[in-house]
C-alpha positions as CSV (number, residue, x, y, z in Angstrom):
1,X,6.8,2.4,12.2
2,X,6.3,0.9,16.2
3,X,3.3,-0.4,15.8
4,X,4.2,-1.5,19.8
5,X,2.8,1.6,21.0
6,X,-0.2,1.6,19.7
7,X,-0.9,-2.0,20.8
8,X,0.2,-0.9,24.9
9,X,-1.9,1.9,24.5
10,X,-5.1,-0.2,24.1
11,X,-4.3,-2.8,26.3
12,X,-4.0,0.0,28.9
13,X,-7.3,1.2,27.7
14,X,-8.8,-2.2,28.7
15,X,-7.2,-2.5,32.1
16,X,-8.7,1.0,33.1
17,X,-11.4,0.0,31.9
18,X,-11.9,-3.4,33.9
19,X,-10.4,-1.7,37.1
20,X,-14.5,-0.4,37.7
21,X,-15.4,-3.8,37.5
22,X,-15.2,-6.9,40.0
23,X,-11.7,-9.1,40.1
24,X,-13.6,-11.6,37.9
25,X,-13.9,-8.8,35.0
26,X,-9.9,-7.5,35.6
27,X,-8.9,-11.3,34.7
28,X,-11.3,-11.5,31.7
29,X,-9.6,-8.3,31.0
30,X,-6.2,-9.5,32.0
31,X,-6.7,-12.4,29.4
32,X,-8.1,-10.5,26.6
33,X,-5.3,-8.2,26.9
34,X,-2.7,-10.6,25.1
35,X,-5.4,-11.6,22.5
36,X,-5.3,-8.4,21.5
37,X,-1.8,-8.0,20.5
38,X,-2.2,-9.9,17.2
39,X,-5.8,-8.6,16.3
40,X,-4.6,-4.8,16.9
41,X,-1.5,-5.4,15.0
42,X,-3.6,-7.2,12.0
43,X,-6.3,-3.9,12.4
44,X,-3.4,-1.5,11.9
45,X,-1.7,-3.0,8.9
46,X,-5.6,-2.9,7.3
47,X,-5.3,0.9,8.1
48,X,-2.4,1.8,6.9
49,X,-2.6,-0.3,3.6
50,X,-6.1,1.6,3.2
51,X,-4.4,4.7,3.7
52,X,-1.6,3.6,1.3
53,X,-4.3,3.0,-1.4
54,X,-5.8,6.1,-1.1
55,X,-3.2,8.4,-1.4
56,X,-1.7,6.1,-4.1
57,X,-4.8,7.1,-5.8
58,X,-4.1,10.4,-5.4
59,X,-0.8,10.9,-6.7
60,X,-0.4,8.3,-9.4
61,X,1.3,7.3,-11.4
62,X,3.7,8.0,-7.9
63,X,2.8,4.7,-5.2
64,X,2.6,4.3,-1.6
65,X,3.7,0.9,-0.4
66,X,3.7,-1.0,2.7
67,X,6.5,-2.8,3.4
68,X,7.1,-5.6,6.7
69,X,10.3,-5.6,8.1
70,X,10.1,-8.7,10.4
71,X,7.2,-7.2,12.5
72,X,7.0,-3.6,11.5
73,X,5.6,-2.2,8.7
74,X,7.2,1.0,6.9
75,X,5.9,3.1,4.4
76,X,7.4,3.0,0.5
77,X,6.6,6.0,-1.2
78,X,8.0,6.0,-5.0
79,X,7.5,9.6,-6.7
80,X,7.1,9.9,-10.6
81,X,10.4,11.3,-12.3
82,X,10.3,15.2,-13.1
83,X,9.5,15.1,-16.6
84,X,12.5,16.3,-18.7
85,X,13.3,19.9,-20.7
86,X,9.6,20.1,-21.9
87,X,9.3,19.4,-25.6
88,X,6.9,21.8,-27.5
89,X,3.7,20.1,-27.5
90,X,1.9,18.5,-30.4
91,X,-1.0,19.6,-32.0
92,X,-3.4,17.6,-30.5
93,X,-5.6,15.6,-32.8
94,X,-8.7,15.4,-30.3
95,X,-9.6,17.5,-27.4
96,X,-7.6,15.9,-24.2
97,X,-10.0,14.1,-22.0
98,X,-10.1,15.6,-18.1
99,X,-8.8,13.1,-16.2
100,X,-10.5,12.3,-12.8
101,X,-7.8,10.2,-10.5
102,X,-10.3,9.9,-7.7
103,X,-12.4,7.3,-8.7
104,X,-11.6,3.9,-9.2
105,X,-12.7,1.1,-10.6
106,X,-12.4,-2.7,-9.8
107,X,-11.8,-4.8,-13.3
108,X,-11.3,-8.7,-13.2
109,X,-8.1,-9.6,-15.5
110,X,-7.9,-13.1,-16.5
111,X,-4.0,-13.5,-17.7
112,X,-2.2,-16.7,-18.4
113,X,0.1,-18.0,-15.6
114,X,3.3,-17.6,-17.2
115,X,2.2,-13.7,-18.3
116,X,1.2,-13.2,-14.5
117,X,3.9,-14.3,-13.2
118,X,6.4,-12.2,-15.8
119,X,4.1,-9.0,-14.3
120,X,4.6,-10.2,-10.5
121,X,8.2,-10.2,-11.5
122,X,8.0,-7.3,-13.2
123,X,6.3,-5.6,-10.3
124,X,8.9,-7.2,-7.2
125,X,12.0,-5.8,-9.5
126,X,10.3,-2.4,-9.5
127,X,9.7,-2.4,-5.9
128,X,5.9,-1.6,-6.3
129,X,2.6,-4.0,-6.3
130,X,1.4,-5.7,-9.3
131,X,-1.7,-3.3,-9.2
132,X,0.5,-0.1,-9.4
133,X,2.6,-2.0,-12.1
134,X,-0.4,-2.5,-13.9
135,X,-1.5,1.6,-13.2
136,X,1.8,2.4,-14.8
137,X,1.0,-0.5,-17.8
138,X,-1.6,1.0,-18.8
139,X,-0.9,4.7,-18.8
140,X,2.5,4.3,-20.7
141,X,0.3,1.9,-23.4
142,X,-2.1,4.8,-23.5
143,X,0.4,8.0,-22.8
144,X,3.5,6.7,-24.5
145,X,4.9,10.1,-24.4
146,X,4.5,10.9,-20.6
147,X,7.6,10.5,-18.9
148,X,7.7,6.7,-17.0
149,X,8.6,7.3,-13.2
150,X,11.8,6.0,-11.7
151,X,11.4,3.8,-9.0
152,X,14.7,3.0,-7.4
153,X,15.2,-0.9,-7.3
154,X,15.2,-2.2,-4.1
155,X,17.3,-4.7,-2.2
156,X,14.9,-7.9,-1.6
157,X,17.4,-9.0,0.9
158,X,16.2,-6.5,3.1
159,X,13.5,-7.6,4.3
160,X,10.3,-9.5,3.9
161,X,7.5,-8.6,1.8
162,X,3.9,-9.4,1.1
163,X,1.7,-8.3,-1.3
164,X,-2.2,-8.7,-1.8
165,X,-5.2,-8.3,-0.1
166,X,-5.9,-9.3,3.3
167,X,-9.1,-8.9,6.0
């Protein structure tokens, strides 16, 4: 994703918008118009991994990534396998509880190094954050028979990539 065009449209926002002023205000705006390469770019990146999130919320246990390629993002979007020829399904000992994918909910996990670091591992080798790997964790602990999605492994030499929060 250019991210290059977004950044000249705005800086061509400001100078139309300093050309009503006096020459004074066209050099402030001049000036500010190179600050603004690195804050738009940074304001972007929050967008799109907002927008990542969501829809990762949406159609888990699939993920939405984003990826930085030198200076451009690019969007990662690992699907959940079909599941296989279905089974007939087992008498269910309990009713199935509805499951509501739209809501989230922050939890604080307090994991010994070495374990967090075998998950980050886990996670990079998978090609997906350590929050979806966790996602995915969980549901196959407490679904063991739903199908696990393929994510296709992904060449780390390709580029650079960070994960975490950021503001």
């Amino acid at each position: 994703m250019d991210i290059d065009r977004y950044v000249s449209d705005l800086q061509t926002q400001l100078a139309a918008a300093a050309e009503i002023g006096d020459p004074e205000a066209r050099a402030v705006a001049e000036r500010l118009s190179g600050a603004l390469d690195a804050a738009t770019r940074l304001t972007v990146l929050g967008v799109l991994s907002d927008v990542a999130s969501e829809i990762t919320r949406e159609i888990a246990p699939g993920s939405v990534d984003v990826v930085l390629r030198g200076r451009d993002p690019h969007l990662v979007v690992s699907r959940p396998a079909e599941p296989a020829a279905a089974a007939p399904p087992a008498a269910p000992s309990a009713a199935p509880e509805p499951q509501d994918d739209t809501v989230t909910s922050r939890t604080t996990l307090r994991l010994p190094d070495r374990l967090k670091a075998r998950a980050e591992q886990a996670a990079a080798e998978e090609g997906v954050s350590v929050n979806t790997w966790f996602v995915r964790a969980i549901s196959a602990a407490l679904e063991p028979s739903a199908p696990r999605p393929a994510t296709p492994r992904r060449d780390s030499k390709r580029g650079d990539r960070f994960i975490g929060w950021a503001r």
